[in-house]
MIKE-193096 format. One record per residue (C-alpha): residue number from 1; residue in one letter; x, y negated, z negated. Coordinates in Angstrom, 3 decimals, padded with zeros to 6 digits. Each point is the difference from the previous one (the first is absolute). Layout:
residues N
@i NUM, aa A, xx X, yy Y, zz Z
...
This chain:
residues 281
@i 1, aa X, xx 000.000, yy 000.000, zz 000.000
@i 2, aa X, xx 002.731, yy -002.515, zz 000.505
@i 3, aa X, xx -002.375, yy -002.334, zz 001.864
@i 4, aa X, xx -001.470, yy -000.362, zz -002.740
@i 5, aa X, xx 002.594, yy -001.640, zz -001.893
@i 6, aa X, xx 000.214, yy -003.435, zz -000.307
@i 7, aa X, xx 002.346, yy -002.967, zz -001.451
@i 8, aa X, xx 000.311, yy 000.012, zz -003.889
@i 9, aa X, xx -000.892, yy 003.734, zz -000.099
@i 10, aa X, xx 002.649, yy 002.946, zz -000.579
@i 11, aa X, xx 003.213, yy -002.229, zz -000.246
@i 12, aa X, xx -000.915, yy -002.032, zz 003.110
@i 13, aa X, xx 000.308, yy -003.781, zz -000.381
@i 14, aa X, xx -002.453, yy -002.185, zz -000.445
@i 15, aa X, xx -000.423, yy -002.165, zz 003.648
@i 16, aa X, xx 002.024, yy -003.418, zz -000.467
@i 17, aa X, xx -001.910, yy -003.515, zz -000.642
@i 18, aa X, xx -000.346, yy -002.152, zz 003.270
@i 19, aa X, xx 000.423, yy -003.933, zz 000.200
@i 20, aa X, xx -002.740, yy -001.684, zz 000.114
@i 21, aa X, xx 000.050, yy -003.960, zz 001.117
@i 22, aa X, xx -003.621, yy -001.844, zz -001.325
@i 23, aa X, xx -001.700, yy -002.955, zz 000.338
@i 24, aa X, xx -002.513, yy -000.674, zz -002.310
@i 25, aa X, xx -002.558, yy -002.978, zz 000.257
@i 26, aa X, xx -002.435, yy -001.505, zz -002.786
@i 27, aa X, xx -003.456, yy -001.186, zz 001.208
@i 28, aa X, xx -000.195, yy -004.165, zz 000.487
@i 29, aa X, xx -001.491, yy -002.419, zz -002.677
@i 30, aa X, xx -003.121, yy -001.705, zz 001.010
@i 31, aa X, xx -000.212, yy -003.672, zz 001.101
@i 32, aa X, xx -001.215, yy -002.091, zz -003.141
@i 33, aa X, xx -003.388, yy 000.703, zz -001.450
@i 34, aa X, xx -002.594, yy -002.342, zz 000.328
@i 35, aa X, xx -000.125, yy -003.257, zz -001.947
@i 36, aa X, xx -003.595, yy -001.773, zz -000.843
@i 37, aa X, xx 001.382, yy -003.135, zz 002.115
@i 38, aa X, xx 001.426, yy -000.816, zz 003.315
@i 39, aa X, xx 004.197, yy 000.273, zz -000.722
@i 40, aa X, xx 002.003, yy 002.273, zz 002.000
@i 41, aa X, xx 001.131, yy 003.388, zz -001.129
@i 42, aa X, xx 003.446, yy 001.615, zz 000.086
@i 43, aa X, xx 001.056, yy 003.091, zz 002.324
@i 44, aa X, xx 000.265, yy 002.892, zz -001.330
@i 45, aa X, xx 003.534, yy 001.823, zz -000.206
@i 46, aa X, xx 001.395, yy 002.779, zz 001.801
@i 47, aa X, xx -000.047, yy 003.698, zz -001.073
@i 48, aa X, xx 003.133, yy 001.082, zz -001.594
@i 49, aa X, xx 002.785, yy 001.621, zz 001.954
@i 50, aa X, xx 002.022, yy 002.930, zz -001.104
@i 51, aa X, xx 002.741, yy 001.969, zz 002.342
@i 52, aa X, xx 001.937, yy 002.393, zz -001.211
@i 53, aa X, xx 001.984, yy 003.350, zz 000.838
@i 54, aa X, xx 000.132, yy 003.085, zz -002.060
@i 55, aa X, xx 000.206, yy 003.825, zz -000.313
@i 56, aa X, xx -003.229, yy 002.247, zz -000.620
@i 57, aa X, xx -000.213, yy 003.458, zz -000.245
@i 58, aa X, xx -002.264, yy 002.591, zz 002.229
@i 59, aa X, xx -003.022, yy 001.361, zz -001.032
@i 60, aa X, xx -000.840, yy -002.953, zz -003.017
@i 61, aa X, xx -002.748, yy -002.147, zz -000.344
@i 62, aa X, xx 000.826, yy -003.865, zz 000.116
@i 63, aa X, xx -003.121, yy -002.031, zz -001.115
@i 64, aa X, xx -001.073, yy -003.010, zz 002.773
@i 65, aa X, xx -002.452, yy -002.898, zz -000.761
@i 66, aa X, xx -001.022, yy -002.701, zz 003.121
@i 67, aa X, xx -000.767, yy -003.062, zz -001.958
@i 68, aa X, xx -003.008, yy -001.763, zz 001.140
@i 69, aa X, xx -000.280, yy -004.185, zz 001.263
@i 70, aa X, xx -001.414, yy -001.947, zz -003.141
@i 71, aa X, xx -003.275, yy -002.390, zz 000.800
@i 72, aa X, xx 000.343, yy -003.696, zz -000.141
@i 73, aa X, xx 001.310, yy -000.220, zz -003.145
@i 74, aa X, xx 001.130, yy 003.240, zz -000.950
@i 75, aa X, xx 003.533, yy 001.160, zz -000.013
@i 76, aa X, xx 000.791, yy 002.924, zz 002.377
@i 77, aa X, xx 000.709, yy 003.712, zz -001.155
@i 78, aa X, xx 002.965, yy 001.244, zz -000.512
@i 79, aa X, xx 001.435, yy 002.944, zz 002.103
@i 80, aa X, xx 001.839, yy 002.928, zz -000.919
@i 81, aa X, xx 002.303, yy 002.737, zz 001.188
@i 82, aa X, xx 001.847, yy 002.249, zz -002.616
@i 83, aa X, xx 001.565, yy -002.466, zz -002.475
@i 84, aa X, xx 000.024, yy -002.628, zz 002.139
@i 85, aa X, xx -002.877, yy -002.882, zz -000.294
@i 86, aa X, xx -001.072, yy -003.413, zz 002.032
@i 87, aa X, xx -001.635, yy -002.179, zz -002.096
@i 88, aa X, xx -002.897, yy -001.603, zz 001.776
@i 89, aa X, xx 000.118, yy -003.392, zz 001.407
@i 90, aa X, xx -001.257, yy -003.145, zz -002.569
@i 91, aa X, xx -003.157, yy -001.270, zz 001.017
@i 92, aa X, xx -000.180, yy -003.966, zz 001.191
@i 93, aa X, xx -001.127, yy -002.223, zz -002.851
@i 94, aa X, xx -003.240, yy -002.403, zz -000.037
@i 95, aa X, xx -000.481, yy -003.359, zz -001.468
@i 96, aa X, xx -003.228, yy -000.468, zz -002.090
@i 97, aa X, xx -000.836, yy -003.328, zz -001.578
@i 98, aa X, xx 003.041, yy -001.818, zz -001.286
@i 99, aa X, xx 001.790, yy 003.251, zz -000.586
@i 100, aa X, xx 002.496, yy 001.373, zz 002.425
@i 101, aa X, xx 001.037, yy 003.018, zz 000.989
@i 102, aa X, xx 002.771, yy 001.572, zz 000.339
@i 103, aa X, xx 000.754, yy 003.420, zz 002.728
@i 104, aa X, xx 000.209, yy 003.231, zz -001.663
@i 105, aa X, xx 002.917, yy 001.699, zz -000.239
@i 106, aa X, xx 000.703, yy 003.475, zz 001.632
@i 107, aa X, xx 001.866, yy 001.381, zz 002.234
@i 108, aa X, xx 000.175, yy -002.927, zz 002.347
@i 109, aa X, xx -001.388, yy -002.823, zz -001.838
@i 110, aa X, xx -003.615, yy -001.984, zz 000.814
@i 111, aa X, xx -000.117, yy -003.661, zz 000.969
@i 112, aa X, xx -000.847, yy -002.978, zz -002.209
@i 113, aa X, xx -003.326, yy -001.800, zz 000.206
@i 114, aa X, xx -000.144, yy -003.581, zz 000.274
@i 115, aa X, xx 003.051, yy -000.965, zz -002.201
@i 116, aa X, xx -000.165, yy 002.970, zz -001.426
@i 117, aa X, xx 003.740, yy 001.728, zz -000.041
@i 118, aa X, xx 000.779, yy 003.793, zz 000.993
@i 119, aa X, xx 001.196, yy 003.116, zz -001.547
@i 120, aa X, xx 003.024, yy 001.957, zz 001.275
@i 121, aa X, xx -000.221, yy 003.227, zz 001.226
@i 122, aa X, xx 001.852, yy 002.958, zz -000.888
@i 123, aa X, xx 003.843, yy 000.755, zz -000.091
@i 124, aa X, xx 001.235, yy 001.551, zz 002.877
@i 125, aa X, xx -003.602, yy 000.208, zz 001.246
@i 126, aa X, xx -001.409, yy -002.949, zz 001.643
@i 127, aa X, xx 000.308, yy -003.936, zz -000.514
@i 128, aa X, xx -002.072, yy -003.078, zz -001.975
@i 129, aa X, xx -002.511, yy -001.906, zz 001.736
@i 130, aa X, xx -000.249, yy -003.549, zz 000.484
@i 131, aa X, xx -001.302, yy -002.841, zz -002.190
@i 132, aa X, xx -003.455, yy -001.760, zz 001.067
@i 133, aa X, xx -000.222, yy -003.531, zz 000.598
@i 134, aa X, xx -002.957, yy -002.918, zz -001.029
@i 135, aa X, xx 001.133, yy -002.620, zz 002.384
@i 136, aa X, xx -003.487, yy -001.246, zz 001.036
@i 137, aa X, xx -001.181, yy 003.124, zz 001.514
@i 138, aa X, xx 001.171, yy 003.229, zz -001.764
@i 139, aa X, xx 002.396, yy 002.787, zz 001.406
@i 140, aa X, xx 000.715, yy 002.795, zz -001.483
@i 141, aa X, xx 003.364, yy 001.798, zz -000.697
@i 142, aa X, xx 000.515, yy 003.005, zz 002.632
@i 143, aa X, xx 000.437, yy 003.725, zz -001.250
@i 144, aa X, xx 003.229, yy 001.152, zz -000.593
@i 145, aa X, xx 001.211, yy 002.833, zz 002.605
@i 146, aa X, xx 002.885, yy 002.953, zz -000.176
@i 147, aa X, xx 002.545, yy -002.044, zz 001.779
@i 148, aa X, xx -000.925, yy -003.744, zz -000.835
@i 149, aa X, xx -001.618, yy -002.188, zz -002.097
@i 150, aa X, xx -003.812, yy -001.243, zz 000.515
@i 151, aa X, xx 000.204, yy -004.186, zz 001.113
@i 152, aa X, xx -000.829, yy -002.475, zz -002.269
@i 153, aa X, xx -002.896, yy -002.264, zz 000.938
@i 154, aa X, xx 001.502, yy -003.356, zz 001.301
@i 155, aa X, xx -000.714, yy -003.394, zz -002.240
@i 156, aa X, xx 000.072, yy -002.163, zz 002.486
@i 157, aa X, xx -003.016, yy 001.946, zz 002.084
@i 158, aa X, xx -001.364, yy 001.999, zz -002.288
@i 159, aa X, xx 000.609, yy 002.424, zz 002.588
@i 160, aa X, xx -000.151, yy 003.946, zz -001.168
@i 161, aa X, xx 002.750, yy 002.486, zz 000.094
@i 162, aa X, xx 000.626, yy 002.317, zz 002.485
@i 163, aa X, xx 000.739, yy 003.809, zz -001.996
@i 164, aa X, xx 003.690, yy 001.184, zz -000.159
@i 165, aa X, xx 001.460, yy 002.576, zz 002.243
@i 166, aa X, xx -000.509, yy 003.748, zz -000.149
@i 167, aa X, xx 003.277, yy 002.299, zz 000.505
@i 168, aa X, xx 000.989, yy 002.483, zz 002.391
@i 169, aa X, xx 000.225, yy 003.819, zz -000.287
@i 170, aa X, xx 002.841, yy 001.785, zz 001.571
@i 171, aa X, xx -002.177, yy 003.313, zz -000.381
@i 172, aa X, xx -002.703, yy -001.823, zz 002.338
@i 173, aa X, xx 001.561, yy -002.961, zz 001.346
@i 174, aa X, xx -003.366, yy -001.819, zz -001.007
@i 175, aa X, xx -000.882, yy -002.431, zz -002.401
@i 176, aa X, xx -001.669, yy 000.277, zz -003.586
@i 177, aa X, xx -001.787, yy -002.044, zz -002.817
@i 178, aa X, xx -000.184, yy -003.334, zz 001.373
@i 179, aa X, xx -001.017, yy -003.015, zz -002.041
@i 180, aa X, xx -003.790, yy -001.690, zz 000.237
@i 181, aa X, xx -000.112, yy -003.519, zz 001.382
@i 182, aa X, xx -001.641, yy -002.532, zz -002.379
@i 183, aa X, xx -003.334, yy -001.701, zz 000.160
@i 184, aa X, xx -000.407, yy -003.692, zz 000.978
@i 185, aa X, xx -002.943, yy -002.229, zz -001.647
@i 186, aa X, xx -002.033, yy -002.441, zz 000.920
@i 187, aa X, xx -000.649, yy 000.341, zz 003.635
@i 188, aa X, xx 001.225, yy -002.026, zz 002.370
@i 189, aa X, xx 002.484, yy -002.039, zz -002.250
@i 190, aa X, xx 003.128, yy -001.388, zz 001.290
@i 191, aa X, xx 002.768, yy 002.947, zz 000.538
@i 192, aa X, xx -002.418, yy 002.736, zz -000.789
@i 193, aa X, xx 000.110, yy 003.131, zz 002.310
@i 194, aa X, xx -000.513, yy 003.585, zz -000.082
@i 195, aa X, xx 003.649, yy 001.978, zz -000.701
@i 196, aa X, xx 001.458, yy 003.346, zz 001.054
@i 197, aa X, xx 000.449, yy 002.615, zz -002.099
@i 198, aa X, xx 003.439, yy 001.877, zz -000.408
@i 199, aa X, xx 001.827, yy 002.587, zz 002.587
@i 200, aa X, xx -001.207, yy 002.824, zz -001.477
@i 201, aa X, xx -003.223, yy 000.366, zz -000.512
@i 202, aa X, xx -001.058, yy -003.420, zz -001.532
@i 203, aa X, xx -003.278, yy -001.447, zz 000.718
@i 204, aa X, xx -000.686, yy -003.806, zz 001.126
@i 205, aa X, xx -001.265, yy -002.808, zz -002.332
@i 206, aa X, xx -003.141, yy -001.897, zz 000.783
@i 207, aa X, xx -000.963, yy -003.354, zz -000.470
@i 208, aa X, xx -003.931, yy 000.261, zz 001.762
@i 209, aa X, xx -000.496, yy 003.784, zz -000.514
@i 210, aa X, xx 001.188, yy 003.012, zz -002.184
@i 211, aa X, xx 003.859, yy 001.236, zz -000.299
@i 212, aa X, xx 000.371, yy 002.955, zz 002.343
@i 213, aa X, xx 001.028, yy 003.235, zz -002.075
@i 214, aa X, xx 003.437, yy 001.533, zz 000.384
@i 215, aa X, xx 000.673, yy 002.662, zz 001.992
@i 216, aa X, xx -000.605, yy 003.293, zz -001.097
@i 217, aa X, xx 002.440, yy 002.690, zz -000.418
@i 218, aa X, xx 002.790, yy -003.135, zz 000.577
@i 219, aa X, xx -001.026, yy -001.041, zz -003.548
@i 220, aa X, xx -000.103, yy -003.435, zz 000.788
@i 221, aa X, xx -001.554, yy -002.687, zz -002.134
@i 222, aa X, xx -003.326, yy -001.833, zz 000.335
@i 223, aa X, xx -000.066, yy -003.600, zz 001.387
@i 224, aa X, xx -002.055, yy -002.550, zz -002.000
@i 225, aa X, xx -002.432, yy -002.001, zz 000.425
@i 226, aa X, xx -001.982, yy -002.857, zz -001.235
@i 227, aa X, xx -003.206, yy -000.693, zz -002.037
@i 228, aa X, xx -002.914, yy 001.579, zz 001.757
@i 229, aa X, xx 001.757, yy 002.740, zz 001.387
@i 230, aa X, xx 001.403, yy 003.239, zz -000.659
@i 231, aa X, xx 003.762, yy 000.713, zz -000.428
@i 232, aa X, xx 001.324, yy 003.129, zz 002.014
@i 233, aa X, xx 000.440, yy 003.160, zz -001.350
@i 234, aa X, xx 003.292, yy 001.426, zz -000.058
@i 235, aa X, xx 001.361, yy 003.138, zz 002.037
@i 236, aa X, xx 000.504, yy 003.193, zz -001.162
@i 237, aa X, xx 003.372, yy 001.431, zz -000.587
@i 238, aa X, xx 001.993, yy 003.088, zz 001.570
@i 239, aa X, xx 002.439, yy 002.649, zz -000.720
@i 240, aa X, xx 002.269, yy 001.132, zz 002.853
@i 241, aa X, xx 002.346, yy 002.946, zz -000.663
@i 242, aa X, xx 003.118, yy 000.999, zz 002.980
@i 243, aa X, xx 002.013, yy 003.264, zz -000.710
@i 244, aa X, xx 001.450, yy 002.635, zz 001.994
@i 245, aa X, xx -001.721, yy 001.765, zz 002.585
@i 246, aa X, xx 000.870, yy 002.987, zz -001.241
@i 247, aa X, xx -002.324, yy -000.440, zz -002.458
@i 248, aa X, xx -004.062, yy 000.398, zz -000.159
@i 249, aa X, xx -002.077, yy -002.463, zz -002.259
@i 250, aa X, xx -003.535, yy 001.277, zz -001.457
@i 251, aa X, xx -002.614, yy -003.277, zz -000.437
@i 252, aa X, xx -001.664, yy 001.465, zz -003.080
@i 253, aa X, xx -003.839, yy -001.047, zz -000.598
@i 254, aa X, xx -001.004, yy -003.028, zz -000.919
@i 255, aa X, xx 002.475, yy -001.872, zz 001.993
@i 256, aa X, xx -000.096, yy -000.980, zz 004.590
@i 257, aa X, xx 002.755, yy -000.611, zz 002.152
@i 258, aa X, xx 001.927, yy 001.616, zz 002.464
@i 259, aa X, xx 003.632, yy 001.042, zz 001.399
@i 260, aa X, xx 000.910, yy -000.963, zz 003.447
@i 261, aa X, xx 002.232, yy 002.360, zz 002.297
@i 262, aa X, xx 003.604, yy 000.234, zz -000.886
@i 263, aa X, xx 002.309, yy -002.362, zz 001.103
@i 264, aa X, xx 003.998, yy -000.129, zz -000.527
@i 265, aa X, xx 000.239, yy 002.781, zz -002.549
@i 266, aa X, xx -002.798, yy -001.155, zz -001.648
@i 267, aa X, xx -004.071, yy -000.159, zz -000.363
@i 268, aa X, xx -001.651, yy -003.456, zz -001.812
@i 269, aa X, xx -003.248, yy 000.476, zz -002.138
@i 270, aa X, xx -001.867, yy -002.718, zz -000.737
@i 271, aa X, xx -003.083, yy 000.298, zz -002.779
@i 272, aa X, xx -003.008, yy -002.744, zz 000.187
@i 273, aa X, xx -002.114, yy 000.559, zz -002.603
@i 274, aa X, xx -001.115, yy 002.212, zz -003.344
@i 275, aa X, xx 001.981, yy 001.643, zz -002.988
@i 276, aa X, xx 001.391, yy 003.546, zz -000.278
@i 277, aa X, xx 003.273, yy 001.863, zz 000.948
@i 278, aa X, xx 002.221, yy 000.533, zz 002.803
@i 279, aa X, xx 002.762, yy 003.018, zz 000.170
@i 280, aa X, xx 002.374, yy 000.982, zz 002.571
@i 281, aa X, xx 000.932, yy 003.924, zz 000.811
């Protein structure tokens, strides 16, 4: 029966670990919340963004989680490979009454409202986003992305800031978590105009409408808007895996995505949404 034998039985050693390189991206923050008056709202940051390389053995479970886009308002998920985590992106900050406020932190950090200020993002994960502005007509701070900072929102305008850059993935060669572009207020006002999100997944800011979500799977933040509308949503995040082609990956249940055909030595699979395991044999 010596077919039947396999690695790890009868003296026989165990099959060695293979390299793994991984990108793993947090879902985007929502564009700021809604505020009971007409003052702009901030964009919301970019997912986080993890890469890494690292040995895992055959035949064991490693535990995935897609993190989710937060609402207007709501910080995005986090996302989760193994050890490894991406915080979700801060959600754009609001102004209401004579109180401002600020962007949430997270893994790229949300936009201030009005003069509201920002929070930073995360070390080695993703970048601040701007400071809002209440030069005549409000603009809000931009979302922080993974390779930039979000735009303040200019004084002298009261202009809104565009959201920072995304960053590149040499697994891909595509772009993730892209900051939200800040709301402008008051329509029509001197300087005022709509803004882009971030490369990456980052949704535009509004000044006459709502923010336009971030892009899912890119985990890209929301883009704000201002009173009377709705902020965008932010994108869901991603986990992308590349390892030898030798080697045959098992999506366990609970979790989609997909492997593309082998290239260069190697095959790239990329998960999109849900929480469970993946394993290699």
């Amino acid at each position: 029966m010596i077919g039947c034998i396999t690695a790890g039985v009868f003296g026989l050693p165990p099959a060695p670990p293979i390299t793994v390189e991984f990108l793993v991206i947090a879902g985007g923050g929502g564009g700021g919340a809604a505020p009971t008056n007409n003052f702009a709202r901030g964009g919301g940051g970019g997912g986080g963004y993890l890469t890494s390389s690292s040995s895992f053995n055959l035949l064991t479970n490693y535990a995935v989680t897609i993190g989710a886009g937060g609402a207007a308002g709501v910080n995005g998920s986090d996302s989760i490979f193994n050890s490894s985590t991406a915080t979700g992106g801060g959600s754009g900050g609001k102004k209401t009454g004579a109180a401002n406020n600020n962007g949430a932190a997270g893994g790229s950090g949300g936009g201030g409202a009005g003069d509201g200020a920002t929070s930073g993002g995360t070390a080695t994960q993703g970048y601040a986003g701007g400071t809002g502005t209440d030069a005549g007509t409000t603009g809000a701070g931009g979302g922080g992305g993974a390779g930039a900072v979000g735009q303040n929102g200019n004084a002298g305008t009261g202009a809104a800031g565009n959201g920072g850059a995304g960053l590149s993935s040499s697994i891909t060669g595509s772009t993730y978590a892209g900051g939200g572009g800040g709301g402008s207020g008051y329509s029509g006002g001197a300087g005022v105009a709509n803004t882009t999100g971030g490369s990456g997944g980052g949704g535009a800011g509004s000044k006459d409408a709502g923010g336009t979500a971030g892009t899912a799977n890119l985990g890209g933040g929301g883009g704000g808007a201002r009173g009377g509308y709705t902020s965008g949503a932010g994108g869901s995040g991603v986990v992308i895996l590349k390892y030898p082609d030798t080697a045959t990956v098992t999506i366990g249940a609970g979790l989609t995505g997909s492997t593309g055909a082998p290239s260069g030595g190697y095959k790239v699979t990329t998960i999109t949404a849900g929480t469970g395991n993946v394993s290699w044999a």
